[in-house]
N, C-alpha and C positions, 0 to 999 in steps of 0.2 A: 539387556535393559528391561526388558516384558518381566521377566523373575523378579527383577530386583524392586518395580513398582508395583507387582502384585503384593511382593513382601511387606510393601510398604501399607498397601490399603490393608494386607491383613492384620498388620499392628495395632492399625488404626482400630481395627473392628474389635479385637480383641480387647483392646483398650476403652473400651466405648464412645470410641469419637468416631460414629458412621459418620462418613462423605455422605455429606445430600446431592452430591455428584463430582465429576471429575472434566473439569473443564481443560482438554487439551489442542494442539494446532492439528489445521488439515494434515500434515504430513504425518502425525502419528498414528495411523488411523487403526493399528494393531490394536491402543488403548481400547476400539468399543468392544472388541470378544474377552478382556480383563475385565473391564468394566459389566459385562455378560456375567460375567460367572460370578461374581459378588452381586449381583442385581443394585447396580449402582449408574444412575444414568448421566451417561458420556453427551457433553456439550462441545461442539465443535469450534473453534475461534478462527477466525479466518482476516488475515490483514489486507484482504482487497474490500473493495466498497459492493454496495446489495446489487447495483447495476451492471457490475462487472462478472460479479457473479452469474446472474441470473445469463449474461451473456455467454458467459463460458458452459452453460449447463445446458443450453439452447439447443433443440434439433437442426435448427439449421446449418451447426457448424460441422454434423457430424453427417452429413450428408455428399457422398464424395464428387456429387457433379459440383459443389462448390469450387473445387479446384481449377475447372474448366473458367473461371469468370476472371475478368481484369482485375488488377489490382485498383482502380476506381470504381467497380461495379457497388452498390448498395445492395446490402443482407440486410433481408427485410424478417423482423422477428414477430411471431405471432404472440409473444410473452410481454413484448416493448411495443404499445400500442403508442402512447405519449413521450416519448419520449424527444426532446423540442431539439435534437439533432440527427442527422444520418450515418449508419454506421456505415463503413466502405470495407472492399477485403483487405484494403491495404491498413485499416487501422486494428486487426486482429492481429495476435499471437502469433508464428508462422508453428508456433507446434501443436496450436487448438487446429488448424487446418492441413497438415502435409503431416500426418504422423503415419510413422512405419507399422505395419502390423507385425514386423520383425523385432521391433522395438523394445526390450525388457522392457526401457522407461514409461514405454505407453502400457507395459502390463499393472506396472507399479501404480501412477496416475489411476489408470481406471481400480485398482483395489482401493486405491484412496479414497473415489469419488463413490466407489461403491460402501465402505464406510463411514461416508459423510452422510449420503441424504438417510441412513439406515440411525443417525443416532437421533439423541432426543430433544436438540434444537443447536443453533448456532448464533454466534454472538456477533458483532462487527466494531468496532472502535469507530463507530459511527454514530449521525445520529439524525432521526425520521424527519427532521424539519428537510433534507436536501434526499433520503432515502425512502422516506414513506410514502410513494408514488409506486413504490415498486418491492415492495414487501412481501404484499399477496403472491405476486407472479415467483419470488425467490421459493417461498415454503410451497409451493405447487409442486416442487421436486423432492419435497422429504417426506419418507414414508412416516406412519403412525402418527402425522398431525401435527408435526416438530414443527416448532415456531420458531422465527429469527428475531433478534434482538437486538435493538442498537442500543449503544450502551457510554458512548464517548459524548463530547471527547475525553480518552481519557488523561490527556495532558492537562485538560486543566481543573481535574480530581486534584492536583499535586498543592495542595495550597501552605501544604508544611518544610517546602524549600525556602532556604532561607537565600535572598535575595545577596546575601553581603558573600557568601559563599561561592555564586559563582565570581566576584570584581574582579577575582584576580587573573580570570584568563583571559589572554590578550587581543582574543576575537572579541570578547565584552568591551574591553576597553577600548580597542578600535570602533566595535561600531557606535558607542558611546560620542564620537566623534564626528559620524555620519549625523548625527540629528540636524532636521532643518534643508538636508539637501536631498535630489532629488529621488532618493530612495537607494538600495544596496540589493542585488540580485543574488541570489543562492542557487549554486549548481551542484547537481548533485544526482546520481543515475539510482540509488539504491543499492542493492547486495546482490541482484542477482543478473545486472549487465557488466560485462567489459568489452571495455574497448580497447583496439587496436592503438599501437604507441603512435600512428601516425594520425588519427581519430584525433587523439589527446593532443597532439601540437597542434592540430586546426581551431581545437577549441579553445587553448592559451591565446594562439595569435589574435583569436576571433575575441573575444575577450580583450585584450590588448587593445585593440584596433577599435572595439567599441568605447573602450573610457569613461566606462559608467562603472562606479565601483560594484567589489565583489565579491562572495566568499566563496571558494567552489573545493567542495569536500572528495579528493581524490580515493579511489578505490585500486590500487595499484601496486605490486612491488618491482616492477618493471621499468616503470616509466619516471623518467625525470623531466624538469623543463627545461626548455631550448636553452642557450648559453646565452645570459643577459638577458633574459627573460626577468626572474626576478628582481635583479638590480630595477630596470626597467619601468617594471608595474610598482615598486618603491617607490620610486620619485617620482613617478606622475600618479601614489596615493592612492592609486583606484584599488588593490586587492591588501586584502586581511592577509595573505599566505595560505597556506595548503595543509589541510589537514586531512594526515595522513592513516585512518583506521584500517583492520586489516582486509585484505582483498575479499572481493565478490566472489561470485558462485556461478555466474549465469555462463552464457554461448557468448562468443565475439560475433561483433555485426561487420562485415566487408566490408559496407556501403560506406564511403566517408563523405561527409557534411563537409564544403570547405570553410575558411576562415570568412570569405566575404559576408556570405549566406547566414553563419552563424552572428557575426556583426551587428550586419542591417537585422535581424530579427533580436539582439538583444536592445539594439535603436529605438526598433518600433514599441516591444516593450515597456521601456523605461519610458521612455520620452514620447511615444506616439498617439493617435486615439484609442487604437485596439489596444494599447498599454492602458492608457488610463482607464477604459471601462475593467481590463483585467483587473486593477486596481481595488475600483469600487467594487467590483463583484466580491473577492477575496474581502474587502472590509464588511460588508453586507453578511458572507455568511462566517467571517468572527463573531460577529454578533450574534449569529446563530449559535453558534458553538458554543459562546460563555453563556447562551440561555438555557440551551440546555441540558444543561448541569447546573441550573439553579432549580430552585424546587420547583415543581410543578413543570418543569421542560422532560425535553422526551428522556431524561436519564431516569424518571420513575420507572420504565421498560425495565432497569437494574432489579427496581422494588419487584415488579411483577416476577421476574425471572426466579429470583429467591425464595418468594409467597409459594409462586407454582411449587417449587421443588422441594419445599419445606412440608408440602402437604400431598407429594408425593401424585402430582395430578398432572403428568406426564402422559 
């Protein structure tokens, strides 16, 4: 792959269309010694948020009497002074904390991170109105003065989809159908957890049993639903069906969550006060999000990023 995108930037170059840079993901982090040898400066894109980051890059976590604390103890970060909750060890990573020094994958990881703060800024699908608290404290860890950049959101950059285009999928047109009632809940773990097949029945039943409608995006080729499961959640309406993209990437988690647990907390949710402040919070910062990406919100960060690199002021 390294050959084939040098070949690439060298077409370019040849062609006279220099790259005013090469904006690739944390895990490719080979691109910044290509990007070296062309003196073409590498932007890192990273799909966690500034906070999580700045988390994961923390001394605290790589300090090994951490191990020794309960899984309720508070890590106290000297980078996250404001920050208006407490971190505990049990809401960390267990691979920022327990990694093997026998670990390839922790060799890997630290090349990564050692060609992340090494390039010449990073980007986030974010954006400063919920992030700029904590910006400063992220670029404290990139060498040569690399700046981090929010730049989202970038979904609602998309203003040239055309609305009639998606009608026809039949999660559109179910939830088309929810309007007016008391909301429809989306489950959904990402690409880089699976779960155990008996995880995945707790959380149908639990679902079930809660009866609030729902759409829950499965990551699986293993796993099917219990028998009469879906008949079930049909006619009592409450789920859109299971959409099924290809499986994740991540560790299986042991620990299972049972059906009651997951219930009552989709209850409280939907239905509860701590639902309804979750609520308004989430509408609060939509609001945030379609601002900025109108002019003048923090998506000028975009303009800045371009100006900088346009004028080679890295």
């Amino acid at each position: 792959m390294k050959q084939s995108f040098e070949d690439v930037l060298r077409h370019m170059i040849h062609d006279g269309c220099n790259p005013i840079c090469v904006i690739s993901d944390f895990f490719l982090g080979w691109t910044l010694e290509s990007c070296r040898s062309f003196n073409i400066p590498r932007i890192v894109f990273h799909g966690m948020g500034v906070i999580s980051m700045v988390v994961c890059k923390s001394p605290p976590l790589h300090v090994p009497s951490i191990k020794d604390l309960s899984l309720l103890n508070p890590i106290e970060f000297s980078e996250l002074t404001n920050i208006p909750f407490t971190l505990k060890k049990c809401d960390i990573l267990e691979g920022l904390l327990d990694s093997d020094p026998n670990d390839p994958t922790l060799g890997i990881l630290l090349e990564l991170g050692e060609a992340d703060v090494n390039s010449g800024g990073v980007i986030f699908n974010s954006f400063e109105e919920i992030e700029g608290d904590y910006m400063a404290a992220l670029e404290s860890f990139y060498c040569n003065e690399g700046k981090a950049y929010c730049v989202g959101s970038a979904l609602l950059y998309d203003d040239q989809v055309d609305a009639e285009d998606h009608q026809s999928y039949s999660y559109i047109k179910w939830l088309d159908n929810q309007v007016g009632l008391s909301g429809v809940i989306y489950v959904s773990f990402g690409t880089q957890t699976h779960l155990s097949n008996d995880q995945m029945d707790e959380i149908a039943f639990g679902l079930e049993r809660a009866g609030h409608p729902f759409i829950w995006a499965v990551r699986s080729s293993s796993w099917a639903p219990p028998n009469g499961w879906n008949e079930r959640v049909k006619d009592k309406r409450v789920g859109a069906g299971l959409m099924v993209p290809q499986r994740g990437v991540g560790g299986e988690k042991i620990m299972t969550v049972n059906r009651g647990v997951i219930c009552e907390r989709v209850k409280e949710l939907m239905g509860g006060q701590k639902g309804r402040k979750v609520k308004e919070r989430a509408q609060e910062l939509g609001k945030m999000a379609r601002h900025a990406v109108e002019k003048g919100g923090s998506c000028k960060k975009l303009d800045e990023l371009i100006e900088r690199l346009s004028n080679k002021n890295m």
